[in-house]
C-alpha positions in Angstrom: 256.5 147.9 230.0 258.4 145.9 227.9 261.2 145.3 230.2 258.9 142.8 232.6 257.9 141.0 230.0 262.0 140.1 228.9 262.1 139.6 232.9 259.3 136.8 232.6 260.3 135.8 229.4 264.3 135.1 231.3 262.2 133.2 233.8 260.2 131.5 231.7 263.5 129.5 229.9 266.1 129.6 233.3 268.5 131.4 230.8 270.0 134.7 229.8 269.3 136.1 226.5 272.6 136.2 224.7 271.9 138.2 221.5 268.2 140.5 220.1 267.5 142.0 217.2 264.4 144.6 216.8 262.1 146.9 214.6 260.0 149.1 216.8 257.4 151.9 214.8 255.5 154.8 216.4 251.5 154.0 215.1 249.5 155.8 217.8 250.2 159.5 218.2 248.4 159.5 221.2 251.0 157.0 222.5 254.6 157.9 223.4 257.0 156.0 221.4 257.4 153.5 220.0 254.3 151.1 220.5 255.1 148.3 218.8 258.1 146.0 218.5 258.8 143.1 217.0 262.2 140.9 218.0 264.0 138.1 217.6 266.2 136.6 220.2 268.5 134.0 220.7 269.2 132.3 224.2 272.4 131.2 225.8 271.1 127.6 225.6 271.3 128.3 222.1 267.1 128.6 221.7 266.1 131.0 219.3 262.5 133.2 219.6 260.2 135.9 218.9 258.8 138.2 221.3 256.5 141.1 219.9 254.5 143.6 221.9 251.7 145.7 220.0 250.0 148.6 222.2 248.6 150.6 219.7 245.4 148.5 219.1 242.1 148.1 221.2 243.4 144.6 222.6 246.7 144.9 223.5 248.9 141.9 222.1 251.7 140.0 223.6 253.2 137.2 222.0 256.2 134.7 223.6 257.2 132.2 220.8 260.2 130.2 222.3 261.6 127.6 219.4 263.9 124.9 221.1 264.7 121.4 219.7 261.4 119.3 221.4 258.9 121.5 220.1 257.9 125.1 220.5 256.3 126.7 223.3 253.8 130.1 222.5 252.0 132.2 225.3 249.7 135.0 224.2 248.4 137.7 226.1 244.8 139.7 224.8 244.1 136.2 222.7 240.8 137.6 220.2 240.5 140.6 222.5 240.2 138.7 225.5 242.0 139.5 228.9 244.2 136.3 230.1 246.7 134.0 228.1 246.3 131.1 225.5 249.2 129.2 225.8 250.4 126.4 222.9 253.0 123.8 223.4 253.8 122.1 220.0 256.0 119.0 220.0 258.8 118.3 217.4 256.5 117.1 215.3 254.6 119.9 214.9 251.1 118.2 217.3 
């Protein structure tokens, strides 16, 4: 699953991602492994981000947090346990 959301994410920016480094854990037995990860990335633009996937809860989370140097841009997926995405664009200033 994880795999489309790196494909959107690649779309997303209009760059390759040059370097990632992860944790993934195994929480839900019931689940095959592992079903959560937490990463950070760095782009070939030289944008740095996190991407972090948690399945093993009720609501599902998916988090996009792309830092470049006007501002950040987050998309979340399951926001408060609601289907659809809440997405956040912050400027360099932080508004």
């Amino acid at each position: 699953m994880g795999v489309h959301f790196i494909a959107g994410l690649r779309m997303l920016v209009g760059c390759e991602v040059v370097s990632v480094s992860a944790m993934t854990s195994h929480v839900d037995l019931i689940l095959p492994p592992p079903d959560n990860l937490s990463s950070v990335f760095h782009l070939e633009n030289g944008c740095s981000g996190v991407f972090v996937m948690v399945v093993s809860s009720r609501s599902p989370k998916i988090l996009w947090r792309v830092v470049g140097t006007n501002g950040t841009l987050q998309i979340e997926r399951g926001f408060q346990g609601q289907h659809g995405y809440l997405v956040s664009l912050y400027d360099a200033n932080g508004q």
